[in-house]
C-alpha positions as CSV (number, residue, x, y, z in Angstrom):
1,X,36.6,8.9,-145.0
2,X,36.3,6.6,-147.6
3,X,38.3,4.2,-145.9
4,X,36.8,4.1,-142.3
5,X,33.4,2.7,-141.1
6,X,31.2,3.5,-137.5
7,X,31.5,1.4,-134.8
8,X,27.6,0.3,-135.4
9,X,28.5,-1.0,-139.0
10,X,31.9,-2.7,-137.3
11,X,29.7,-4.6,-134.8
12,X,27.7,-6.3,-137.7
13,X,30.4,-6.9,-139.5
14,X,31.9,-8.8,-136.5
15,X,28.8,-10.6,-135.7
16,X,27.6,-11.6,-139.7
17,X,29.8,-14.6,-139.0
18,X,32.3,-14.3,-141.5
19,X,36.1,-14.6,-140.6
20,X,37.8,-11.2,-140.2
21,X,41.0,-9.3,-140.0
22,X,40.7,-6.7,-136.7
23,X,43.8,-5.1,-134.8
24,X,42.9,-3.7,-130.9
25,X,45.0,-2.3,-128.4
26,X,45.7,-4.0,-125.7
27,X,45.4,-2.3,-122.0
28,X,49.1,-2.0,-122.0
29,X,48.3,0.1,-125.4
30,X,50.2,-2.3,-127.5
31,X,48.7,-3.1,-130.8
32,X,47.7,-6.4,-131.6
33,X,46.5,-7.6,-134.9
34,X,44.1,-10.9,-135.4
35,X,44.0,-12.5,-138.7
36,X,41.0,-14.8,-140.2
37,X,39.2,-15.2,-136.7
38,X,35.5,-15.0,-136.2
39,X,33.3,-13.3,-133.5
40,X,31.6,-16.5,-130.8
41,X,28.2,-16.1,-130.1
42,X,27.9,-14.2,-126.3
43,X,25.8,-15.1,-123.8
44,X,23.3,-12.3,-122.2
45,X,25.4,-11.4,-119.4
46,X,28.3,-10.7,-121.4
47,X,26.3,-8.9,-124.4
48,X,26.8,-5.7,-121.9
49,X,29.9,-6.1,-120.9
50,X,31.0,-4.4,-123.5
51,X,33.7,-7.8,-124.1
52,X,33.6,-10.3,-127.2
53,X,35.5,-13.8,-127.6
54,X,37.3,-14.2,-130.6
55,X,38.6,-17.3,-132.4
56,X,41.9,-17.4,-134.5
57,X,40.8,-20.1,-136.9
58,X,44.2,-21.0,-137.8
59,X,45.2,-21.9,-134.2
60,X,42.1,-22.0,-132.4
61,X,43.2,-19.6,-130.0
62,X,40.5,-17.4,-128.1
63,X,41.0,-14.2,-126.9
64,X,38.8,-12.1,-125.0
65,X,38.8,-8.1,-126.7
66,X,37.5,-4.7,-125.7
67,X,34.8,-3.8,-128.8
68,X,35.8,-0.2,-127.8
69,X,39.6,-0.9,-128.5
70,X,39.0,-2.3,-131.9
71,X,39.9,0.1,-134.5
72,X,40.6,-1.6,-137.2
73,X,38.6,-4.5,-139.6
74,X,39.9,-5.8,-142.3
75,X,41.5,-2.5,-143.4
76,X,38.6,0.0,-142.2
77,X,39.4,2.0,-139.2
78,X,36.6,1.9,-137.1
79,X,35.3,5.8,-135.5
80,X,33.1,5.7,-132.8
């Protein structure tokens, strides 16, 4: 497992505040794949929600993600 890193280590990566490559399923279980975006900064509340926003840095997009459906960063898979 060389290549794959625990969900623990995956959440510091995401919130170290360096852009990042992730792909998540969506609830419709379609794969979706982010590219240079960073993690925002949550707010109490939703630090249990379980959600984080995420900006695409090339278009300024945001998109709201499941941590638990992220199983990929930048070429890890991510085990829980």
């Amino acid at each position: 497992m060389a290549n794959a890193i625990h969900h623990t280590t995956a959440l510091t990566m995401l919130h170290s505040g360096d852009p990042v490559d992730l792909s998540f399923w969506k609830r419709n279980g379609e794969i979706v794949h982010l590219h240079n975006c960073i993690a925002l900064p949550n707010k109490a509340a939703a630090r249990y929600s379980g959600t984080q926003n995420f900006k695409v840095l090339a278009s300024g997009q945001i998109r709201k993600i499941r941590l638990v459906c992220i199983f990929r960063i930048n070429g890890l898979e991510v085990f829980l």
